[in-house]
N, C-alpha and C positions, 0 to 999 in steps of 0.2 A: 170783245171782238168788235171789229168797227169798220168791216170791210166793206166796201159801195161798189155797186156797179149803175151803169145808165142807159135806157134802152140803147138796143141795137141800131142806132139810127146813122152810123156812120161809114158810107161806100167805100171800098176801097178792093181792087183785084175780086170783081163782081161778087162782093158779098158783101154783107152790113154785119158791124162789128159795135161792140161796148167798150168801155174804159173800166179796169176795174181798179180802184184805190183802194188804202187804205189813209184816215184822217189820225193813226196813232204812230206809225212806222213802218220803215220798208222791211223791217225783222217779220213783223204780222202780214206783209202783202206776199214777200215770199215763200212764208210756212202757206200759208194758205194757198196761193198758186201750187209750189209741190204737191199738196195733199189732193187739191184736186186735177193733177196731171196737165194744167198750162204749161208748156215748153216753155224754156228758158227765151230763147229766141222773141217771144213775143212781148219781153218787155223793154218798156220806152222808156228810162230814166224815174218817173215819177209813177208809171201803170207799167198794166197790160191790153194788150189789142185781145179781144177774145171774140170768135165769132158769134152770130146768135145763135148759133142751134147751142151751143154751150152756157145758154141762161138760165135755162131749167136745171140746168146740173149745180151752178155755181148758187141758184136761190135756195137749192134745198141745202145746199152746203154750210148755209149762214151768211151767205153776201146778202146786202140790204140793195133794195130797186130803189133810186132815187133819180129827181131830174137831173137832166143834164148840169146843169146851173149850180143845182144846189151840191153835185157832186165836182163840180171846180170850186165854188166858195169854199167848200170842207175841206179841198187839198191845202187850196192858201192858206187858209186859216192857221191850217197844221202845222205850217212849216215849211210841207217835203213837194213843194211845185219847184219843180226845174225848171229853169228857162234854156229855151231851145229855139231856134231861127230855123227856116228854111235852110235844106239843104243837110243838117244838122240829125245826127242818129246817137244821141244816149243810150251807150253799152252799158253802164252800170253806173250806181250812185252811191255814196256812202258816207259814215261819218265817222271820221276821222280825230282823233287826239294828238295836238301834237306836243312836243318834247316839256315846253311852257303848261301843257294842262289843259290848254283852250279847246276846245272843238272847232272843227271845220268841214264843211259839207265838201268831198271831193265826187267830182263828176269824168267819168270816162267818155268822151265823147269822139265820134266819126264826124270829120267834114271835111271835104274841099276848098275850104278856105283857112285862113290862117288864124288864128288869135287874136284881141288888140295887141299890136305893139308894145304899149305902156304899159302892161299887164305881164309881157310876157319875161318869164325869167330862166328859160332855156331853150333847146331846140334841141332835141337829139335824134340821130337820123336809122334809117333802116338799113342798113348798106347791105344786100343781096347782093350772092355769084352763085348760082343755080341756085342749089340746096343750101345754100350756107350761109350763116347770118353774122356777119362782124361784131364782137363784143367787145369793151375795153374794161380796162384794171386799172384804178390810178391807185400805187405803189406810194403815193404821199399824200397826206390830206388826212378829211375826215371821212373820206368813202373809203378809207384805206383797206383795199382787199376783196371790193366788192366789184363784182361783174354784172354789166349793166348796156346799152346802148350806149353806143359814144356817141356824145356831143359834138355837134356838129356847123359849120357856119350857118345863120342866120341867113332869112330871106334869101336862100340857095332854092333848096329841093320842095319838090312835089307837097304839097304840104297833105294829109293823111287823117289828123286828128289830135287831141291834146287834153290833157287832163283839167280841170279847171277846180282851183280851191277856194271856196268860197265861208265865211262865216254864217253859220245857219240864220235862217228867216227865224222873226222874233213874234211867236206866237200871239203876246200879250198886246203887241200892234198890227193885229189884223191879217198875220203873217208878209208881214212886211218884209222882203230882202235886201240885206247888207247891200249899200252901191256900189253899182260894178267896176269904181274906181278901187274898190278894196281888194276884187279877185285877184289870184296868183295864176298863170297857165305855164303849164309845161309842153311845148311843141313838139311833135312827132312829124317828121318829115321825110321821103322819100329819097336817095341820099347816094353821091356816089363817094368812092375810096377817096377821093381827090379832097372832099368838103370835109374830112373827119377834120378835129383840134383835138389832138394831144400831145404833152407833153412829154420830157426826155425820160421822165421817170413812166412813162403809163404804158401795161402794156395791152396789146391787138392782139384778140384770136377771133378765128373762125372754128363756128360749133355748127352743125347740123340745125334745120330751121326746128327739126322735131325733137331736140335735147336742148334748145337754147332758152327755154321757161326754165328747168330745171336746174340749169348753169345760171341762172340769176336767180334762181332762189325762190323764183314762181311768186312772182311780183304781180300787186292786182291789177296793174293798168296792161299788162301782157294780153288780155281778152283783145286790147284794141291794133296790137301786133297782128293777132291771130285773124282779126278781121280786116286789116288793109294787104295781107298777104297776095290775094289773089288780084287785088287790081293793079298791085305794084308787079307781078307777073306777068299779066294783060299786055303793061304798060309797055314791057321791056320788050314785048314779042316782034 
């Protein structure tokens, strides 16, 4: 077990809050949070925000008290530091295998701004009509059969948030992260009928916003649908 937390020294919505890590895995941060009743919600890609009056509970739990300092060295060190900008909310993080064998850190993330460019190797859009969320089928290919968000024009819509795939930090150099000329992001973008791309063979349906995770098959980056929902309703009002 190797779970850190660091005083309560950080303000935020008049209370002071901890960061709690783990320096082994996000497998060990989240069993741990479950067990001792931190909501989902409070975590930030690499932690959790946890108030202080939840210090005492979390040290008798087996979290270890450490400084501030030396509880960011140990993220890096590990690996599992997500980098994140202003403005920027880490819904989830994880590590991924892809078809080749390799590992790859994917990151769920909220923002109002878009991706790099150079980086970016799709866009696919939210296209709302009240309740209803547009999904497409491409009929040819290798997604053959799979319902999904349609893709959508580029540098159009609202932009929402995006996945980003990253090669993991390499523990043995300090935790050192792959450069960010190597990431992949997938764009999420707010999106009207007019910007979808598809093709003769692909086909459009609309599903209910509350059936349309399960009509894709309840895909992991859906958490970040489910949280741009309410501002792209906001938006439309």
């Amino acid at each position: 077990m190797a779970v850190l937390v660091d005083p309560p020294r950080w303000p935020a919505h008049g209370r002071e809050w901890s960061h709690l890590v783990s320096d082994v895995s996000l497998e060990e941060l989240h069993a741990f949070a479950r067990r001792v009743g931190i909501p989902a919600r409070g975590f930030e890609g690499d932690h959790y925000d946890v108030p202080a009056e939840r210090l005492e509970d979390l040290l008798a739990a087996g979290a270890v008290l450490v400084p501030a300092g030396e509880l960011l060295r140990r993220l890096v060190a590990s690996g599992l530091r997500v980098p994140k900008r202003r403005g920027q909310r880490v819904l989830d993080s994880w590590l991924e295998r892809r078809t080749d064998g390799a590992a790859v850190h994917v990151d769920l993330v909220a923002s109002s701004h878009p991706p790099p460019a150079p980086t970016t190797r799709g866009v696919r859009g939210l296209v709302l009509d009240d309740d209803r969320c547009l999904l497409l089928r491409r009929l040819a290919g290798s997604q053959d059969g799979r319902w999904a968000l349609p893709v959508v024009v580029p540098v159009v819509g609202r932009p929402l948030g995006f996945t980003r795939h990253r090669p993991p930090a390499d523990p043995a150099a300090g935790g050192r992260r792959a450069p960010s000329s190597s990431w992949r992001h997938l764009a999420l973008v707010d999106a009207a009928p007019s910007e979808v791309v598809a093709g003769a063979l692909d086909e459009l349906r609309r599903v209910p916003v509350t059936s349309a995770a399960q009509v894709c098959g309840a895909p992991p980056w859906w958490p970040l649908v489910v949280h741009s929902l309410e501002a792209v309703v906001a938006a439309r009002r």
